[in-house]
N, CA, C and O of each residue as an XYZ file, in Angstrom:
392
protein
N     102.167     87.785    142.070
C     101.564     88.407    140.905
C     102.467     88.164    139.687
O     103.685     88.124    139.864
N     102.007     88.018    138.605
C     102.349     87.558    137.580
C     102.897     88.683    136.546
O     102.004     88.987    135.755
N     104.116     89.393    136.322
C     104.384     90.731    135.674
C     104.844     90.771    134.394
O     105.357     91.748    133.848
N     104.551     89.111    133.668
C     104.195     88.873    132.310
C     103.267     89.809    131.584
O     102.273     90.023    132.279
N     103.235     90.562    130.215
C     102.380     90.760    130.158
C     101.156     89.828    129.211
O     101.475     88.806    128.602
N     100.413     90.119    129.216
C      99.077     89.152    128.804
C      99.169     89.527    126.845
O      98.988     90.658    126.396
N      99.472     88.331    125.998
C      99.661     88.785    124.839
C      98.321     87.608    124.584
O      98.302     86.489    125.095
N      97.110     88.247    123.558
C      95.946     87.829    122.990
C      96.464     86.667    122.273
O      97.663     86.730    121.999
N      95.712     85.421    121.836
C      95.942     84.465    121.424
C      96.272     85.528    119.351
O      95.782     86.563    118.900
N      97.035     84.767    118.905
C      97.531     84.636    117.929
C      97.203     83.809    116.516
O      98.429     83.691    116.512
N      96.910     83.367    115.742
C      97.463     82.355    115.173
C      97.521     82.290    113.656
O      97.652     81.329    112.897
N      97.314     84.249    113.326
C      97.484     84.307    111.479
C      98.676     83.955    111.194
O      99.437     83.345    111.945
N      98.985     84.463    109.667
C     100.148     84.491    109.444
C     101.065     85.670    109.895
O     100.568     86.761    110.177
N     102.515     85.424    109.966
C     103.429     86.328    110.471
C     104.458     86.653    109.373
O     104.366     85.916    108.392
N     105.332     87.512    109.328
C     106.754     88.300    108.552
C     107.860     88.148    109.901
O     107.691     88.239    111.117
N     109.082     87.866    109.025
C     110.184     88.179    110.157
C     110.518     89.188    109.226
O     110.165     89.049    108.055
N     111.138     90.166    109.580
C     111.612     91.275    108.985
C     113.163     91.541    110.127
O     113.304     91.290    111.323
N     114.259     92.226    108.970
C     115.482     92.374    109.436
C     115.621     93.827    108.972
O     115.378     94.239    107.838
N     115.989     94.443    109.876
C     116.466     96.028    109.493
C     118.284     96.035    108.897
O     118.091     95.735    107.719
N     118.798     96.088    108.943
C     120.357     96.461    108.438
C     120.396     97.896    108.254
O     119.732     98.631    107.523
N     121.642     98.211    109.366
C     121.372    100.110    109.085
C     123.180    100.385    109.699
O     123.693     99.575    110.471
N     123.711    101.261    109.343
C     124.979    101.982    109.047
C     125.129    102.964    110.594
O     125.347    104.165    110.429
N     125.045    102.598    111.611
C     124.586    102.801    112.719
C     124.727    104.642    113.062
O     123.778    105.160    113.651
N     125.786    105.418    112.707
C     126.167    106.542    112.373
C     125.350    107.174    111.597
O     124.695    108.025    112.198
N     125.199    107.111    110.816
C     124.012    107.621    109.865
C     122.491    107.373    110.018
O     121.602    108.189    109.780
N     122.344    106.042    110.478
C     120.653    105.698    110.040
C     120.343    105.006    111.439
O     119.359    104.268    111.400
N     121.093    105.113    112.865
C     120.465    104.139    113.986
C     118.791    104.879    114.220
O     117.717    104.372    114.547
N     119.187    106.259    113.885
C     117.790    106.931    114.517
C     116.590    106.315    113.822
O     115.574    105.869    114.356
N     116.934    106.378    112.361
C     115.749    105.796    111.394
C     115.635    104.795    111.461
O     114.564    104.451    110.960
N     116.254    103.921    111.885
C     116.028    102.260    111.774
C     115.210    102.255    113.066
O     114.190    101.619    112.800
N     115.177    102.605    114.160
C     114.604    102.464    115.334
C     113.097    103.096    115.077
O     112.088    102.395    115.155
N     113.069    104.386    114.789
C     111.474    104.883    114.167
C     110.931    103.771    113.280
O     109.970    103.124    113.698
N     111.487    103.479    112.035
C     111.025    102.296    111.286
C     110.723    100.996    111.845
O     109.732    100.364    111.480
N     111.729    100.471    112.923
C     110.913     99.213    113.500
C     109.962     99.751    114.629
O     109.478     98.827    115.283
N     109.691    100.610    114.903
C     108.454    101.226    116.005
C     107.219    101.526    115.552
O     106.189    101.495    116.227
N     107.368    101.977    113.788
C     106.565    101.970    113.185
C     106.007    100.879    112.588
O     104.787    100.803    112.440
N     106.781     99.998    112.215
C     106.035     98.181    112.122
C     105.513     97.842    112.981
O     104.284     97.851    112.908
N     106.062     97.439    114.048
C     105.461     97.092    115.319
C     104.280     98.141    115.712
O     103.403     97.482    116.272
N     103.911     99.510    115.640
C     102.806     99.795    116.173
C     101.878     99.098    114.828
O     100.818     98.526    115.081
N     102.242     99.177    113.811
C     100.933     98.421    112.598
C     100.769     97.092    112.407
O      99.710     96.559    112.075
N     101.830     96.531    112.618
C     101.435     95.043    112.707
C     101.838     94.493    113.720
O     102.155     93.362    113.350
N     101.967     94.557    114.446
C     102.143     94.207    116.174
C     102.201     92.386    115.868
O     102.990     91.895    115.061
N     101.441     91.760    116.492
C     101.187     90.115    116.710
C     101.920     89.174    115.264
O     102.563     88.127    115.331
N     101.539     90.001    113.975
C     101.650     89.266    113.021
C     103.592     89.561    112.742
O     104.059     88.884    111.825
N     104.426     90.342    113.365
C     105.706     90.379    113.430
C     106.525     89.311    114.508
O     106.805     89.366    115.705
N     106.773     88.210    113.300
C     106.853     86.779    114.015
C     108.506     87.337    115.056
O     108.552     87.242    116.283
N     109.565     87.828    114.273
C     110.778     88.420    114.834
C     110.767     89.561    114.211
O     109.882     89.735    113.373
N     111.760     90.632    114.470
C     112.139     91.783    113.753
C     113.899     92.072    114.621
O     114.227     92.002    115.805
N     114.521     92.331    113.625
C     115.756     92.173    113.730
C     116.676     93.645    113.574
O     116.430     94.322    112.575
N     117.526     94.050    114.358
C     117.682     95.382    114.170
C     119.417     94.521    113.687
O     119.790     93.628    114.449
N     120.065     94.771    112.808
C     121.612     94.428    112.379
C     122.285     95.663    112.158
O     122.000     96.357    111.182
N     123.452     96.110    113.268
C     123.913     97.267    112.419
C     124.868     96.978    111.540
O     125.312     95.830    111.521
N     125.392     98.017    110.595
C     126.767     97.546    109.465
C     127.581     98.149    109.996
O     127.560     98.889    110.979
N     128.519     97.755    109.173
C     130.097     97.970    109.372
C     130.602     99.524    108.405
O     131.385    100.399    108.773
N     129.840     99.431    107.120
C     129.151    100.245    105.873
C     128.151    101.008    105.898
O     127.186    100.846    106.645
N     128.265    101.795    105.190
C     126.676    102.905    104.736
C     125.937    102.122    104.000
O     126.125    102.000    102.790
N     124.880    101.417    104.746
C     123.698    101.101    103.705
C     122.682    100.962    105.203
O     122.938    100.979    106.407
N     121.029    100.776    104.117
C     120.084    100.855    105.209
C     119.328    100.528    104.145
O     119.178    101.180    103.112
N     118.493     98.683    104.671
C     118.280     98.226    104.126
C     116.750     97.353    104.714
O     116.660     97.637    105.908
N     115.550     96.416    104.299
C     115.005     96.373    104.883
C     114.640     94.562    104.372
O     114.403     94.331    103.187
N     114.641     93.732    105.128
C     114.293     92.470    104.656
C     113.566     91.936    104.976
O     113.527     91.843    106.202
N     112.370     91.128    104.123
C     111.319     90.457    104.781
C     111.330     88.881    104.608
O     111.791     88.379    103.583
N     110.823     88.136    105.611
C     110.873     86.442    105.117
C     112.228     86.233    104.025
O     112.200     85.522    103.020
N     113.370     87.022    104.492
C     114.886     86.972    104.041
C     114.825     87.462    102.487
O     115.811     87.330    101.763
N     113.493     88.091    101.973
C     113.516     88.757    100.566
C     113.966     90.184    100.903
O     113.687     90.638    102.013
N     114.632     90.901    100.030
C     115.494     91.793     99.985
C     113.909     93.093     99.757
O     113.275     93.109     98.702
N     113.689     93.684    100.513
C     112.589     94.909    100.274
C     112.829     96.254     99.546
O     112.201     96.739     98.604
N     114.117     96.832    100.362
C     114.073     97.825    100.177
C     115.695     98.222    100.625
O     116.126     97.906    101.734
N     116.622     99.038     99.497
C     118.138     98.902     99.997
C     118.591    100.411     99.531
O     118.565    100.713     98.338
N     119.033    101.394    100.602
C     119.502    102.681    100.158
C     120.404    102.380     99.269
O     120.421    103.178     98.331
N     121.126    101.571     99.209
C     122.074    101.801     98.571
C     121.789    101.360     96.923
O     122.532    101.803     96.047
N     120.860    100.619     96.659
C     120.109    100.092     95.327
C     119.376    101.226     94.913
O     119.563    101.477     93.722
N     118.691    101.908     95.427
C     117.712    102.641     94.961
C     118.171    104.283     95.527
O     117.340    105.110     95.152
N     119.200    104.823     96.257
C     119.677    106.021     96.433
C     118.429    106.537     97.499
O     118.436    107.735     97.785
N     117.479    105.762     98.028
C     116.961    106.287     98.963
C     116.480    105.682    100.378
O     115.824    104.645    100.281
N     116.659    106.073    101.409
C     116.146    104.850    102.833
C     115.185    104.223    102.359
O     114.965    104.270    101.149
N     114.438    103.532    103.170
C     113.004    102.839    103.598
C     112.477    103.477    104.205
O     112.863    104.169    105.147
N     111.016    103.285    103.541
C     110.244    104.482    104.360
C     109.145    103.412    104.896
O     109.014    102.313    104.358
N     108.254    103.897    106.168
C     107.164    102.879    106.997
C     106.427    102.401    105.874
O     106.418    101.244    105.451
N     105.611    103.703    105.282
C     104.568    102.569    104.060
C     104.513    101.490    102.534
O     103.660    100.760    102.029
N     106.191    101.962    102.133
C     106.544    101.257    101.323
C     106.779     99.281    102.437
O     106.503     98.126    102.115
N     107.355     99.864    103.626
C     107.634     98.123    104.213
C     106.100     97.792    104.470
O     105.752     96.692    104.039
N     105.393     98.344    104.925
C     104.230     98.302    105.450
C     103.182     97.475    104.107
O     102.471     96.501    104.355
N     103.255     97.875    103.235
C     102.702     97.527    101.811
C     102.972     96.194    101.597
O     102.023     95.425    101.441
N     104.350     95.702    101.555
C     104.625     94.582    101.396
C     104.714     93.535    101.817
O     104.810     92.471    101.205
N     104.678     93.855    103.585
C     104.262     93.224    104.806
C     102.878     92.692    104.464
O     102.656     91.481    104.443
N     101.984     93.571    104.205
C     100.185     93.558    103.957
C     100.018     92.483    102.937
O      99.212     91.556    102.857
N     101.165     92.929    102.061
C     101.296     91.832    100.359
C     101.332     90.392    101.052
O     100.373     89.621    101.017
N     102.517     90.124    101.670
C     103.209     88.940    102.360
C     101.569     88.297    103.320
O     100.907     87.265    103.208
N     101.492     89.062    103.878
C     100.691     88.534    104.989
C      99.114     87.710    104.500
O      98.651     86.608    104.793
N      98.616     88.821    103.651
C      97.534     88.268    103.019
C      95.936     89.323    103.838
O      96.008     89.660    105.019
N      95.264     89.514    103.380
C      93.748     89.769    104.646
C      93.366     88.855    105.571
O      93.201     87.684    105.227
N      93.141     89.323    107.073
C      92.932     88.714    108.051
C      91.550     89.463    108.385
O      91.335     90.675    108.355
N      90.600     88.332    108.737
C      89.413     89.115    109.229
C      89.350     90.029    110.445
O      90.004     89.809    111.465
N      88.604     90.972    110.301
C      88.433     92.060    111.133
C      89.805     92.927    110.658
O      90.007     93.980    111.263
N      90.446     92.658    109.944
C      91.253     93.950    109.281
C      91.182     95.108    108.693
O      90.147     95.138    108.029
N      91.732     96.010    108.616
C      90.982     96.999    107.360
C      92.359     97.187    106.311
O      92.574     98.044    105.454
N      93.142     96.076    106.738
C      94.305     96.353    105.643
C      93.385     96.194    103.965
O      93.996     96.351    102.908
């Protein structure tokens, strides 16, 4: 028996997205935040990258563009701000309701 699991054919466009997070401070949120990508865009998340720092920052990168950086803007990343820009990046795919 085969204990692969069965992933649906594919072939829109995808985002790699990189988390960067201050592991002491933000591992919890960085892990909710990539759980929360992945349950919304599942297939179209070509990689997703968890990096911890060495530093306090928590930061969010897409297709290596800079999204979203606590330390730029004095506040985390939140799911629907990455989520927005993911949708931006990606474009409408039929049968979507993005």
């Amino acid at each position: 028996m085969d204990d692969r699991p069965y992933l649906p054919p594919y072939s829109g466009p995808t985002v790699t997205i990189e988390i960067a997070y201050y592991p002491p401070l933000y591992e919890e949120a960085a892990l909710l935040l990539a759980r929360q990508l992945f349950a919304e865009l599942d297939l179209a998340i070509a990689a997703l990258t968890l990096r911890p720092l060495a530093q306090p920052e928590f930061a969010v990168w897409m297709d290596g563009e800079l999204v979203h950086s606590l330390r730029e803007t004095g506040r985390p990343p939140v799911s629907s701000r990455c989520l927005a820009h993911a949708r931006t990046r990606l474009g409408p795919r039929a049968g979507d309701d993005w």
